[in-house]
Each structure stands twice: as C-alpha cells, then as structure tokens.
C-alpha positions in Angstrom: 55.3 -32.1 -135.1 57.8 -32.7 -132.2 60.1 -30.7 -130.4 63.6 -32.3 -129.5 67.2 -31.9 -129.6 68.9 -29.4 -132.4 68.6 -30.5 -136.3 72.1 -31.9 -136.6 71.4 -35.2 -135.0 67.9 -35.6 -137.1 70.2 -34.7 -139.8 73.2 -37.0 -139.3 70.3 -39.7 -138.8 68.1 -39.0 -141.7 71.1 -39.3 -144.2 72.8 -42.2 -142.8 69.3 -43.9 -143.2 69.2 -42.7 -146.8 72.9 -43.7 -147.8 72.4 -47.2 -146.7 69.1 -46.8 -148.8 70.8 -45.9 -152.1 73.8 -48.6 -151.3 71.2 -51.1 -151.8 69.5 -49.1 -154.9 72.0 -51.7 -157.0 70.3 -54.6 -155.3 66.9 -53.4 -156.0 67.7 -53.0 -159.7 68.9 -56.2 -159.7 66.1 -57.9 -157.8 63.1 -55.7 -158.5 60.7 -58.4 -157.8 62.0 -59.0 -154.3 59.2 -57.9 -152.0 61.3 -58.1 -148.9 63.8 -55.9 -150.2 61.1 -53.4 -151.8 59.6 -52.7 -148.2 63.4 -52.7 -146.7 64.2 -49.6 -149.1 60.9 -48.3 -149.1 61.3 -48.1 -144.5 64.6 -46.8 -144.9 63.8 -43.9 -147.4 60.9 -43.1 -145.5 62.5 -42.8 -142.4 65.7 -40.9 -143.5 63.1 -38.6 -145.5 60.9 -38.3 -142.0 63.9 -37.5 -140.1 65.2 -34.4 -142.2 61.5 -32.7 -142.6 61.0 -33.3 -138.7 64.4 -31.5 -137.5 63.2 -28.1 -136.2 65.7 -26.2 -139.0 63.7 -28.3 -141.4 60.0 -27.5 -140.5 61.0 -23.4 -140.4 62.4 -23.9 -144.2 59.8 -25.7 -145.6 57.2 -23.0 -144.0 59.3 -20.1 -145.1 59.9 -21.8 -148.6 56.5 -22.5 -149.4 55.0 -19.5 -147.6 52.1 -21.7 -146.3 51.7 -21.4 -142.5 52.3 -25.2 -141.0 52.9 -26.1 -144.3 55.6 -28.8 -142.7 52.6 -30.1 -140.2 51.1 -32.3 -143.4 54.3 -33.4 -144.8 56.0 -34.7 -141.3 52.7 -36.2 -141.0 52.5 -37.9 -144.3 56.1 -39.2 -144.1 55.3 -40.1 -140.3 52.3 -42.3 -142.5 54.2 -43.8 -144.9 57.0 -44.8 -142.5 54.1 -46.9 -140.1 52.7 -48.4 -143.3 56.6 -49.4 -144.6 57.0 -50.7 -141.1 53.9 -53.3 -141.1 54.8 -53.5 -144.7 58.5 -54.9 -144.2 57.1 -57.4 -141.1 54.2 -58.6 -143.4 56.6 -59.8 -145.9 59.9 -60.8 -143.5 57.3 -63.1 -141.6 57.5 -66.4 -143.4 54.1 -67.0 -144.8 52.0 -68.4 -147.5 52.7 -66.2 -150.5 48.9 -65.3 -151.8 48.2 -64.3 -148.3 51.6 -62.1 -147.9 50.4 -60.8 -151.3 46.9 -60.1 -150.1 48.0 -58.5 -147.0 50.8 -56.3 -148.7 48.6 -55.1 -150.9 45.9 -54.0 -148.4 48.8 -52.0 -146.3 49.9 -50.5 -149.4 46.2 -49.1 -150.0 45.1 -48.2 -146.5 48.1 -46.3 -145.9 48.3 -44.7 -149.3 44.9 -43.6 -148.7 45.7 -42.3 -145.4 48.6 -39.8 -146.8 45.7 -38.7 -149.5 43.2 -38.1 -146.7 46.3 -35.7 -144.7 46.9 -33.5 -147.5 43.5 -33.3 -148.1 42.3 -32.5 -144.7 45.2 -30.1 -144.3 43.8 -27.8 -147.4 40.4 -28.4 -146.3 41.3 -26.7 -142.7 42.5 -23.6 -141.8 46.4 -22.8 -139.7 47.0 -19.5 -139.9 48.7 -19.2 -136.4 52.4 -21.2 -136.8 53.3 -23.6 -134.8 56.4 -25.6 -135.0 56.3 -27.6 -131.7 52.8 -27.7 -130.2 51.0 -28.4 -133.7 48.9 -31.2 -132.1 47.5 -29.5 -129.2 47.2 -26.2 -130.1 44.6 -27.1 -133.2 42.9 -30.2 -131.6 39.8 -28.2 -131.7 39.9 -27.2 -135.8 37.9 -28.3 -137.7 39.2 -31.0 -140.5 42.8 -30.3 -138.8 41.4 -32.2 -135.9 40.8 -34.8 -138.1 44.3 -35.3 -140.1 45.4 -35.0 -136.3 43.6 -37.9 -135.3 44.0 -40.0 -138.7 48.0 -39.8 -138.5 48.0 -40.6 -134.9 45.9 -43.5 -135.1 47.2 -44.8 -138.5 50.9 -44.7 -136.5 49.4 -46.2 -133.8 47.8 -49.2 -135.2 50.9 -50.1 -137.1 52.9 -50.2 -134.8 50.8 -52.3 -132.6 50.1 -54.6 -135.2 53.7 -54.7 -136.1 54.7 -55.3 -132.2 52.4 -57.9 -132.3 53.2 -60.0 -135.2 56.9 -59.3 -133.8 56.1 -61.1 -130.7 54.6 -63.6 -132.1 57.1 -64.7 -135.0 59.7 -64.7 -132.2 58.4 -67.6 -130.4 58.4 -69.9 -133.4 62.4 -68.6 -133.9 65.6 -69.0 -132.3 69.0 -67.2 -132.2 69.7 -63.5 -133.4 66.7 -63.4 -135.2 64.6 -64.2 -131.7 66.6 -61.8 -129.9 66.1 -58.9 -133.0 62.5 -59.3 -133.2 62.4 -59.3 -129.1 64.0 -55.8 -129.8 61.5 -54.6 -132.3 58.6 -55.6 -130.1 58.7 -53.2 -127.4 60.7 -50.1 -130.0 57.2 -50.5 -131.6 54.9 -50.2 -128.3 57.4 -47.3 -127.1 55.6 -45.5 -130.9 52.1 -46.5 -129.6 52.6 -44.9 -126.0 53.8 -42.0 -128.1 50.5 -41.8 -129.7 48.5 -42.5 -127.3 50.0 -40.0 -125.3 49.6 -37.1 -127.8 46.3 -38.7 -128.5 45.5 -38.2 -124.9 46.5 -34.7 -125.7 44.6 -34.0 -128.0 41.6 -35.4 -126.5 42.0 -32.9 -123.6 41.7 -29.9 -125.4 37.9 -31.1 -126.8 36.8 -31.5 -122.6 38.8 -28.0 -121.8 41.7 -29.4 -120.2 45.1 -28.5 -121.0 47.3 -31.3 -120.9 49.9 -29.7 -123.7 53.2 -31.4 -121.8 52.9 -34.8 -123.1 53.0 -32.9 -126.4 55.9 -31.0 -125.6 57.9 -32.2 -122.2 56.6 -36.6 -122.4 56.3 -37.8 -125.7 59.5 -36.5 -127.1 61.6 -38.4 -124.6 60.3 -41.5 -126.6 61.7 -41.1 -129.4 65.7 -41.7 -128.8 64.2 -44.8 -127.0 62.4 -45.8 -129.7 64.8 -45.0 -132.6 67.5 -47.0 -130.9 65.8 -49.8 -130.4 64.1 -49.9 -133.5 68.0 -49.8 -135.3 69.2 -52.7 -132.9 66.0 -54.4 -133.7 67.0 -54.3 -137.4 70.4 -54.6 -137.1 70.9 -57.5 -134.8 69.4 -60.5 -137.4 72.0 -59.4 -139.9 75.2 -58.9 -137.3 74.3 -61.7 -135.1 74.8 -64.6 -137.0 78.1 -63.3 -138.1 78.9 -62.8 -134.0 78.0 -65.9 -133.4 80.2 -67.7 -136.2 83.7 -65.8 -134.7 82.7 -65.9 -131.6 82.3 -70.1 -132.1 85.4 -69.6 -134.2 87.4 -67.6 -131.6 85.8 -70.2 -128.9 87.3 -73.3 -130.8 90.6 -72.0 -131.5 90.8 -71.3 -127.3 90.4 -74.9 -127.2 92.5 -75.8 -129.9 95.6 -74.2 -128.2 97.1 -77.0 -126.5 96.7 -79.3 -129.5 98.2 -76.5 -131.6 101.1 -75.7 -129.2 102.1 -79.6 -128.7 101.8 -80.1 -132.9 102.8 -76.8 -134.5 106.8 -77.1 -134.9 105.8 -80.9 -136.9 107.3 -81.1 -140.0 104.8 -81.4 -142.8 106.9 -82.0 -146.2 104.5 -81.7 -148.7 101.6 -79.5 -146.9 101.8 -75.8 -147.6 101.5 -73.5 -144.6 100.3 -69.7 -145.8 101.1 -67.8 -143.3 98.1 -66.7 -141.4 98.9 -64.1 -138.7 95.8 -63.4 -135.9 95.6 -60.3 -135.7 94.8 -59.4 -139.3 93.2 -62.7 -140.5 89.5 -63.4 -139.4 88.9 -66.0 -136.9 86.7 -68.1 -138.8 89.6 -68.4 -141.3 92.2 -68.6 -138.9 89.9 -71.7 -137.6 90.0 -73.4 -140.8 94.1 -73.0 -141.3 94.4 -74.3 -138.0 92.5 -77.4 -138.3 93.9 -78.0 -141.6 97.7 -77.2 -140.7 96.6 -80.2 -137.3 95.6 -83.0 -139.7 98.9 -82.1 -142.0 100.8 -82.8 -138.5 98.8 -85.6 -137.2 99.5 -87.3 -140.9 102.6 -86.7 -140.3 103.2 -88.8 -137.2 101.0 -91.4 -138.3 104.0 -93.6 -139.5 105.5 -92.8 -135.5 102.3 -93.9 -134.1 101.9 -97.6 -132.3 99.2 -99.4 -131.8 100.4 -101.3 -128.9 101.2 -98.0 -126.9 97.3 -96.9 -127.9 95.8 -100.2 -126.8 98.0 -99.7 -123.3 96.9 -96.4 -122.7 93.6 -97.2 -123.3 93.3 -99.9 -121.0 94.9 -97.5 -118.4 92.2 -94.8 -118.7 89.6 -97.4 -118.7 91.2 -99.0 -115.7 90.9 -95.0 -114.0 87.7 -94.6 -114.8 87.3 -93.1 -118.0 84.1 -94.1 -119.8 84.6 -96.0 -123.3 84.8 -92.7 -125.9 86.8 -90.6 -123.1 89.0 -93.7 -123.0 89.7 -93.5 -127.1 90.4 -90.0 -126.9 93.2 -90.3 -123.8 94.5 -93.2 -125.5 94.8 -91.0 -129.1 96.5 -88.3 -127.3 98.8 -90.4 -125.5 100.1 -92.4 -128.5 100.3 -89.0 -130.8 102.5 -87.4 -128.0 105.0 -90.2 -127.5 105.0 -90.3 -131.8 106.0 -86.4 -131.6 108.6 -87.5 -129.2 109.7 -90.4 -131.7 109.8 -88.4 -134.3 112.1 -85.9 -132.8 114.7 -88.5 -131.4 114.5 -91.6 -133.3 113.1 -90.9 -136.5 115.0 -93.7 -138.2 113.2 -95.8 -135.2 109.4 -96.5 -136.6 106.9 -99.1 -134.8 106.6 -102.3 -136.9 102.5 -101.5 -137.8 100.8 -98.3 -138.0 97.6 -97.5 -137.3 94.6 -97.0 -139.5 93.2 -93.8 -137.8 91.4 -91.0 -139.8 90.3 -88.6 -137.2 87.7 -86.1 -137.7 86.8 -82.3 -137.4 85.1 -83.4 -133.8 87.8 -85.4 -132.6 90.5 -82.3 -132.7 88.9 -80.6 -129.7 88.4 -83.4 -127.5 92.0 -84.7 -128.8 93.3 -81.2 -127.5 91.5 -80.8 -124.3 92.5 -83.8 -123.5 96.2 -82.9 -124.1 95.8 -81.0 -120.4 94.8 -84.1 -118.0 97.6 -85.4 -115.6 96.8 -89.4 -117.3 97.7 -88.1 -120.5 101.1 -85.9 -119.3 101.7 -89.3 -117.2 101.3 -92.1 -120.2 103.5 -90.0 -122.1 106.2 -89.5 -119.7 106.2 -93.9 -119.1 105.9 -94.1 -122.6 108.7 -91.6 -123.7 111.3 -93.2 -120.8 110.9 -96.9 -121.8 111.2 -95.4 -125.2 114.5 -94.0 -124.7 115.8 -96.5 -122.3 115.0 -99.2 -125.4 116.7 -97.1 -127.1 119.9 -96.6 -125.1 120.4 -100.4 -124.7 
C-alpha cells in the first residue's frame, strides 16, 4: 500500500474509470464475444476498483469494517494483480496477431494472474499482521514470513507485466503510424515508470532482509510515480481513439484555410436549382462544413460553366507557360483565369455568352490548387486583360 495525496482524487479517479466502464456495459452485452472489448472493461473496472480500495480513507474502512488488521494490504494487492494481468491482457489482444496464438496467449495471462490473486489471499491468511500499517506495509513486514512472500509475488507479478506490456508496446509501434504510433509511444514508458515503481519498493524490501533501512522509496520515491504513470497511461489510451478524429478537423479546418479565396471569389454565384442549408462555422463541425463548402463550389463553378471560353483558357495557358509555369501549374492558372473573367461575365453581360463552352469536370483535388492559385499576381493580371477587352468589346 502507498501513501499519497488525500482520498478525493483516488476517488474522483476510481469512479470516472468505472462510469466509462459501465457506459460500455451495453456494448459488451451486445458483443460478448469481442475479446478486445472484454480486456478493455475488464482494465477499466480493475483500475477504478484499485483506485477506491488504495485511497488512504479506503484502506482505514475496509480494516475497521472487517476488523482484520491490514485486511486492505491483500485486496489493494490483489486488485493491483488483476489490473497488470488486464493490462498485458488488453495489449495481447489489441496487437494484431494470428488468432490461435492471441487465444493461447490470453488464456495463459488469464491463468497466471488468476493464480497469482489465489496465492495473495492465501499467503495473506497463512501470515501473521497484527501491527497496522496503512503506508509502510511493504517494508515494515519484508521480513514475515509468507507476508514476505505475497510481498514479493505482487511486486514481481506487476512488474513483469508491465515490462512485457512496455515491450510489446514498443515494438507494435514501429510496424504503425499516426495516433496509434504516437499512443502506444505513450504507453511504453507509463508502463516502465510501474516497473521502476517495483523495482524500487522491491529494492525496499530487499533491504530490510541485509539490515538496512531503505523505507523512503516506500514512502517519500515511489509514490511520486504514480501521477506520472497514471497520466501517461490515460494519454496512452486515449490518444488512438481522439487522434484520428484531430487529425480529420484539423485536415478539415486546414482545407477550408485554403479554400478561402476560392470561396470568397465564388460564394455570391447564383446557383438556381442547388439548395444551400445554411451552415454557420461556429456551430457546425469542420469536416461538415468542408463538405458544404466543396459542394456549394461545384454548384458555382456549374454555374459559370455556360460564361466560360475556351479561347480565353487556351490564352491564359499559353501565358503561364510562356512565364514559366510547368504544364499542370499552367492548367490550373489557365482554369482560374477563365472562371474569374466568367464571374465577371456573368455579372455584366449575362445575356453575352461565348459561342462554345467547355467540357471541364473538375475534381475534389483541383478545388485547392484552383483556389490557391486565385492569389498569384498572373492570375489577378489575366483577369484584369481579360475583363477590360471584355468590356471594351462590349462598349463598341
């Protein structure tokens, strides 16, 4: 057992752990053969459970309400157990794997570590703790017989998962890319921070069988590993379901930057026939703002189609071409300039239409380069030529 801050945090922990444990009680009905989602329940009810029965407040109840001295020693130690084996448990099964060997491996995790909360209750019976003691449990009875040994057996049982679990984390990340890289990169060092907590108290422990007194990585070392650990370990989890959604708005939000210029030079179109909802930004998500966008720019750019000319397109890309644009840079300056000068049609002349237009379907790639390239001097200077001839045609 630990010392540590006051109960209200290990509280305010333990039952957010076990509320987003029952929200997905639904799921598991539902899915009850889903492994994956078996060992995510399973980690999250053992560590909301191992939370509450480690808060100081806790360990005092369950002494006085059992009247067995360290009563709370065996069952923080037990949950402490089942939350290692849950961990390895949930890697074994997120790593992608041959199924018969997942199986296998699942299976042996499930035993080993079932057996190990046996052996702690059994060990704890077997021993003998009559003096209490809520913070320095570890080092104080190092030297009792059979509690030495349920000291050892949770401390190593912690310890090897979490290596192992570190381990396979680090290695699954380099076959990986993106959020779920980056989440596992998280989990791989929240798990060592675990091990250096064991080995510490292990240390600790050790001591006391030479004589030596080493009691403050029990009390003053190992506890400032925890909020390290804890935090790291929720990021860990965390980031592989939040990141891909951060990534799709922050693409989203990155696209629309580059869609402004298109959107500002096309928005006040007329589109009969196309229905605009309204979609207003700062209540409508940016992926789906995205996707009104682009749609309410091809209803514009359909629009001008029949104010389009070919022979304006074919000049403009023979200018770009003559500046130094390369051939596809050239198609897109030439696009732009012919769809700004058929804005400007539109809006003066629209009775005025070019004898052919052209046969252009652009697509989802072409919008961005179409409005980037809405910003270069060539284009701004093709459409002012264009747009003067146009209305001094016009005027004679």
């Amino acid at each position: 057992m630990t010392s540590g801050p006051s109960s209200l945090g290990f509280y305010v922990y333990g039952i957010m752990l076990l509320l987003v444990c029952a929200m997905k009680l639904p799921a598991l009905v539902r899915r009850h053969h889903d492994t994956l989602l078996r060992a995510a329940c399973l980690l999250l009810f053992a560590a909301g459970c191992l939370m509450i029965f480690a808060a100081p407040d806790s360990i005092a109840a369950l002494n006085r309400a059992t009247g067995v001295t360290n009563f709370a020693a065996p069952v923080v130690y037990a949950t402490t157990t089942a939350f290692s084996g849950a961990s390895l448990l949930l890697i074994v099964n997120w790593r992608p794997a041959p199924p018969e060997q997942t199986r296998r491996v699942s299976r042996l995790c499930v035993t080993a570590y079932g057996l190990a909360i046996v052996a702690i209750a059994a060990l704890f019976w077997a021993g003998s703790t009559s003096v209490e003691q809520p913070t320095l449990f570890d080092a104080f009875y190092a030297n009792t017989p059979y509690i030495r040994e349920m000291i050892v057996l949770y401390l190593v049982a912690q310890g090897a998962a979490m290596m192992a679990a570190s381990t396979l984390c680090w290695r699954w990340s380099r076959e990986v890319h993106g959020s779920l890289r980056a989440g596992l990169r998280i989990l791989a060092p929240a798990y060592l921070i675990i091990v250096c907590y064991d080995v510490m108290r292990l240390i600790a422990v050790a001591a006391r069988w030479t004589d030596h007194n080493l009691v403050f990585l029990v009390d003053k070392v190992s506890p400032q590993l925890a909020a390290p650990a804890s935090v790291l370990g929720a990021l860990g989890f965390v980031f592989p379901l939040v990141g891909p959604r951060i990534s799709e708005t922050a693409r989203a939000l990155r696209q629309l930057w580059q869609l402004a210029p298109l959107w500002r030079a096309l928005e006040d179109i007329p589109t009969p026939g196309a229905i605009r909802a309204p979609l207003p930004w700062w209540r409508t998500p940016p992926a789906v703002l995205l996707t009104g966008r682009k749609t309410a720019l091809y209803d514009a750019i359909l629009a001008l189609i029949p104010y389009c000319d070919p022979a304006i397109r074919e000049a403009a890309y023979n200018t770009a071409l003559r500046n130094g644009d390369d051939e596809s840079h050239a198609e897109v300056t030439a696009d732009a300039a012919m769809i700004l000068v058929a804005r400007e049609r539109q809006r003066t002349t629209p009775d005025h239409l070019p004898h052919d237009s052209p046969a252009v379907a652009w697509r989802a790639q072409d919008l961005i380069p179409l409005s980037q390239s809405l910003t270069s001097p060539l284009v701004r200077d093709l459409r002012e030529h264009y747009v003067s001839a146009q209305k001094a045609a016009h005027h004679e």
